[in-house]
N, C-alpha and C positions, 0 to 999 in steps of 0.2 A: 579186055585183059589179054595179054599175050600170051601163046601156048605155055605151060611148065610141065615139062617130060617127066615122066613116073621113071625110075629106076630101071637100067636094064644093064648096065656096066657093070660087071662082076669079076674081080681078081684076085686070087689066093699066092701066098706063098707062105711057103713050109721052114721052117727054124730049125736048128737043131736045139738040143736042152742038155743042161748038164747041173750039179748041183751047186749052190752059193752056201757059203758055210751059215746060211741061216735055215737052210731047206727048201728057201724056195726055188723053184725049176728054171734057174738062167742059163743061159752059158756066156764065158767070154770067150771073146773074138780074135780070131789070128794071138792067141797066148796074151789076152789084155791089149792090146792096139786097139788105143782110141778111133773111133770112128770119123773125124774130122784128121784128114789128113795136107789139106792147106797148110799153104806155112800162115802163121800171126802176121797180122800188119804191126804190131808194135813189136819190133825186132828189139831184143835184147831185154822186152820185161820179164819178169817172173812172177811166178804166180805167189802167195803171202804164205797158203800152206802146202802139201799135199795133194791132189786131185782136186785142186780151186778151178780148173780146165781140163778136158781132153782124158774125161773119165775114161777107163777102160770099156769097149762095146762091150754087150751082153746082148742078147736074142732072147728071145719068146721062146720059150718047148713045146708051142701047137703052131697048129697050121692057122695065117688069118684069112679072111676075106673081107675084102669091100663091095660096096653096093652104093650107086649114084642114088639117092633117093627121090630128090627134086631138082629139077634145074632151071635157067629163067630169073635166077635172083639177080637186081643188079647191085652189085659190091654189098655183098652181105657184109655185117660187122657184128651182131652180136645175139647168143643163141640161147636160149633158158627153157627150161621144162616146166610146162603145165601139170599138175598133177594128175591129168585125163591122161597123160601120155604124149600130146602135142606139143608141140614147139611155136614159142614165140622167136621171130625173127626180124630185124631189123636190117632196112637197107640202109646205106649211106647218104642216098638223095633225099630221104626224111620218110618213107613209108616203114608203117612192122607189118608183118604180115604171123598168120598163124598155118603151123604146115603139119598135117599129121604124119602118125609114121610111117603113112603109106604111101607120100607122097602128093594128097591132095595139099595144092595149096589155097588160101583164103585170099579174097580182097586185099588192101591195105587199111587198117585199122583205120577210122575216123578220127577225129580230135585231138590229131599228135599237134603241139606247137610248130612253129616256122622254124628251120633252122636253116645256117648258112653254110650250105653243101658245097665249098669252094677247097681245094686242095686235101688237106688229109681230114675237114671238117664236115658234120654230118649228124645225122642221125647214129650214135654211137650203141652202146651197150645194152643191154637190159634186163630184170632182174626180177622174181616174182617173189612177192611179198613175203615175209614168215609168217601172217596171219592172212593169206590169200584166202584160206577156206572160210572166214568170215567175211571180211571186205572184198575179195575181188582183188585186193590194189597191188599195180604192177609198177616199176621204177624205171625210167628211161634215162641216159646222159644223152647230152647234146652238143654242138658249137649252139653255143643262141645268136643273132644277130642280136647286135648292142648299139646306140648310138657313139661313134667313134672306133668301133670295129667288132669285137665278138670274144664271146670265152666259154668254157666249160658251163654244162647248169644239168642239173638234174631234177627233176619231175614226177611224179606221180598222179595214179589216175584210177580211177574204177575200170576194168573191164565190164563190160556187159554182158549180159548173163547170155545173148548169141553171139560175145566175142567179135563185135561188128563196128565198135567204137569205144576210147574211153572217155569217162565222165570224171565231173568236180575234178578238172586239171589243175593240178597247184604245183608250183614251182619251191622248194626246200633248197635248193641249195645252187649259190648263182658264185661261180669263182673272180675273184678279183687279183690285179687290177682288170681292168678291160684293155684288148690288144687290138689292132689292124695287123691281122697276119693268119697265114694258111695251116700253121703246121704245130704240133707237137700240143694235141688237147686234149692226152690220154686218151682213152678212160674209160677204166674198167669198174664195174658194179662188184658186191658181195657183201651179204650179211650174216653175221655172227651167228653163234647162240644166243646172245643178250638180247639180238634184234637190234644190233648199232649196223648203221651204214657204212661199207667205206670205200671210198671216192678216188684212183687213182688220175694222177692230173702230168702233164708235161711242163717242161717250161717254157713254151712257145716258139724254140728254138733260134730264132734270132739273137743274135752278141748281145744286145743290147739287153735282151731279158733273161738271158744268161745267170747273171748273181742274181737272180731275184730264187732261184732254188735253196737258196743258202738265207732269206730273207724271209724272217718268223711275219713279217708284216704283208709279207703274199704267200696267197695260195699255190701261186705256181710253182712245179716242180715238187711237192709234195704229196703226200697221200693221209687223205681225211676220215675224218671218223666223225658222224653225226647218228643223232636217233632217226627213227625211221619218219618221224614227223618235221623233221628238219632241225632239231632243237640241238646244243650243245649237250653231250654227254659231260657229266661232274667231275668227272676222274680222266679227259682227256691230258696230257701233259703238259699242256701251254696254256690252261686255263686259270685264268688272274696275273700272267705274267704280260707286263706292259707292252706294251705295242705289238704283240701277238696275234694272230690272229687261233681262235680257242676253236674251232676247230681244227686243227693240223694236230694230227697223230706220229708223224715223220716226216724228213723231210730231205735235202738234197738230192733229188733224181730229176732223171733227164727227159722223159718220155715213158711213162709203166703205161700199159695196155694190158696186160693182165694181173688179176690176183685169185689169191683161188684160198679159201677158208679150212683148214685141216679136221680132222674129226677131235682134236684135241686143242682145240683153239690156235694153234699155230697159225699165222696169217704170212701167205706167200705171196710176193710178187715178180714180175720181168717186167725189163725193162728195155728200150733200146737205148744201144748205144751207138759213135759213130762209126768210123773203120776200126772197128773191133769191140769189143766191149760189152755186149749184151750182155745185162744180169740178173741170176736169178738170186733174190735176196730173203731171207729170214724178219720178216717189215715189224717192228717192233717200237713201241710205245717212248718218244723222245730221241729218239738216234738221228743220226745223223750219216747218210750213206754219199758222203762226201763229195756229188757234182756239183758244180764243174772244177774242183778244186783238185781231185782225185782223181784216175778213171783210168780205165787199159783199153788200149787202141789209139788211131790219133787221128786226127780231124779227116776230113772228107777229103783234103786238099792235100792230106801228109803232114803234115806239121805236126808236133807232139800236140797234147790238148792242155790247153794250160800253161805251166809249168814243166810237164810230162811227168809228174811223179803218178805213182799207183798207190800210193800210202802216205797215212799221216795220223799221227797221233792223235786219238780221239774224232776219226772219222771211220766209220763201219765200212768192212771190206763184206765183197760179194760171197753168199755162200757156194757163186760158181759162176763163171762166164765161159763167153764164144769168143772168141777170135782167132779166123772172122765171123763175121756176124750170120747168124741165123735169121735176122730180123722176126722175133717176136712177137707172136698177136696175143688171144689170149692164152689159161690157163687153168687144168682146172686139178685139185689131188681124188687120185684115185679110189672109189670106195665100194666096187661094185662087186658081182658075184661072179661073172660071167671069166673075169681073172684072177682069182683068188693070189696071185702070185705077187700084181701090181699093187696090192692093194699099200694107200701109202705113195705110192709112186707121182709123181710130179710130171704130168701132161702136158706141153708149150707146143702150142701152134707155132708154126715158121712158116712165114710168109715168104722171104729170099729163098728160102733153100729147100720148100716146097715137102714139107713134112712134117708129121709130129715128134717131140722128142720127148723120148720117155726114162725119165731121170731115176735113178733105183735111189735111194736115201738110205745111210744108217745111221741114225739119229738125225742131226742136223751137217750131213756133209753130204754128197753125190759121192759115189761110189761105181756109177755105172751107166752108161747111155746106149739109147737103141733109138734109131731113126723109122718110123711108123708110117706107114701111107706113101710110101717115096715112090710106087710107080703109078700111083695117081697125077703127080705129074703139075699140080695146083698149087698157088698161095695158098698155105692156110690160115685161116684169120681166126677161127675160133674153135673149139675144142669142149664139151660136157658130155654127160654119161647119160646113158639111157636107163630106165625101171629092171633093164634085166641083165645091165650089165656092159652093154655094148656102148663103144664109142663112136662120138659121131661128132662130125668136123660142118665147117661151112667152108666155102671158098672165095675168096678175095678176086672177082671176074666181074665184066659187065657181064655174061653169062653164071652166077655164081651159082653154087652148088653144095644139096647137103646131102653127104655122107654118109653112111655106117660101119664101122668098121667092128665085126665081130670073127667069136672064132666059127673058124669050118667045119660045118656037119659032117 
């Protein structure tokens, strides 16, 4: 096993603080100047309401610090807590590994399936059970290799009681159609309070499988909702509707990679978009958030996307976008001790732009952004809270790296 360095990077910076008419301790920035000061790629859109983009900055009122905890990951992708306090971690080439919070790391777990670790495909997410403290069982997404190419699947497995392997590996949930192709496999893990699964997925990126976001009869490009045993939940939206496929909970998106479960059931996601357009949405039961029909920014190449409209009657507008893009990993809402101020607040790793972005909410709009971690200097790929409060990131590196990011003593 290759060296993995124990924590020795350590960086603080100091905020100033001022009051937000709720009490808690923000400030804005330069008199509300949003913090994205790029011009948009999609010259001459507009946003649908209000602070839909280019919320006004707000800062933190203490001082933070970060701390490298581990390093030696290669392309970490998806980070969950053990109720010991340890972390489960996945690499992209197909290993998990478990890393305490002091920095030891483990082995690679045994008896993960094969997966097909080629372009953005991998060993993805993962996710520890709601009844862990009985069963052990931990939830993994994947690319799976498929005969004729490969797609999303998700998994489940016992840990073992030294954490060393998982057992009675069953597969719950396998995305269809099946593709030959590298790119856009989501996917992000999160369970309810009911204990429902939910699956976000891409739509493979390629023209060709493009409309299938829009197409009740694929999985791709949607975001699913299943029981933890793979079963269709009764009260999903599309169940008994013909040619449906009864798991899909939502649907038109492009590529979500993270979702993040609210303390009131609110269910979050981001997504990416392409030059421009990353979004964070309100994922709701039957809607429809209008790719590739809809969308702000425009293709990679320039060209409007589509049609170039941003709207359309009875297609769900973002409750906020980038452009340009942050490019989005995961996500997670804020519920810790350690910031009593965030709490509530909406966590998105950015990969492109090498920080976390921390979204103030009032009710269901953004009201306020602050960029987190930015002299770390790293992709960041994922993003969840620690037992005492503290955030902590992974980084998207063949050297990848976990994080902490707390306040300063």
């Amino acid at each position: 096993m290759r060296l993995l360095v124990l924590a020795v990077a350590v960086s603080a910076v100091t905020f100033a603080a001022a009051c937000r008419a709720d009490g808690q301790d923000q400030a804005v920035v330069d008199g509300g100047a949003s913090v994205e000061s790029r011009a948009p790629n999609g010259a001459g859109q507009q946003p649908a309401f209000p602070g839909q983009t280019r919320a006004p900055g707000v800062r933190t009122g203490v001082a933070l610090t970060h701390a490298v905890v581990a390093s030696g990951l290669e392309h970490p992708w998806g980070l969950a807590l053990l109720p010991d306090g340890r972390w489960l971690v996945t690499e992209r080439p197909g290993r998990m590994r478990i890393v305490s919070a002091e920095g030891a790391v483990g082995e690679p777990i045994a008896g993960l399936p094969r997966v097909d670790a080629r372009g953005q495909g991998g060993l993805l997410d993962v996710a520890v059970g709601p009844t862990f403290a009985q069963d052990r069982l931990i939830y993994w997404s994947y690319a799976e290799p498929r005969g004729g190419g490969n797609a999303t699947s998700v998994a489940r497995g016992r840990l073992s009681d030294d954490g060393t392997r998982v057992e009675n590996v069953e597969v719950i949930f396998r995305a269809l159609p099946t593709y030959d192709g590298g790119a856009h496999f989501g996917s992000s893990l999160a369970f309810d309070g009911g204990g429902h699964l939910f699956i976000t997925l891409g739509d493979r990126s390629d023209a060709p499988m493009r409309p299938q976001a829009q197409d009740l009869g694929s999985h791709m490009g949607k975001t699913i909702r299943i029981n933890a045993d793979g079963s269709v939940p009764s009260d999903n939206p599309f169940v008994g509707r013909a040619g449906a496929r009864p798991e899909i909970w939502s649907l038109g998106h492009r590529n979500v990679q993270g979702i993040a479960i609210a303390p009131n059931g609110d269910v979050w996601t981001v997504e990416h978009g392409t030059r421009g357009g990353d979004e964070i949405n309100l994922d709701r039961a039957g809607i429809n958030y209008g790719w590739p029909i809809i969308a702000y920014g425009v293709e990679y190449r320039g060209a409007p996307i589509n049609e170039g409209i941003t709207a359309r009657e009875g297609l769900e507008q973002p409750v906020y976008y980038w452009d340009p893009v942050i490019a989005p990993g995961g996500m997670t809402v804020y519920d810790g001790a350690m910031f009593p101020d965030w709490r509530g607040n909406l966590l998105v790793a950015g990969l492109k732009e090498k920080h976390i972005a921390r979204l103030v909410l009032d009710g269901n709009r953004v009201v306020g952004e602050e960029r987190l971690l930015t002299d770390l200097g790293e992709r960041v790929r994922d993003v969840a809270v620690g037992p005492d409060g503290a955030v902590w990131a992974i980084t998207d590196d063949p050297n990848g790296k976990l994080v902490r990011l707390a306040k300063a003593s």
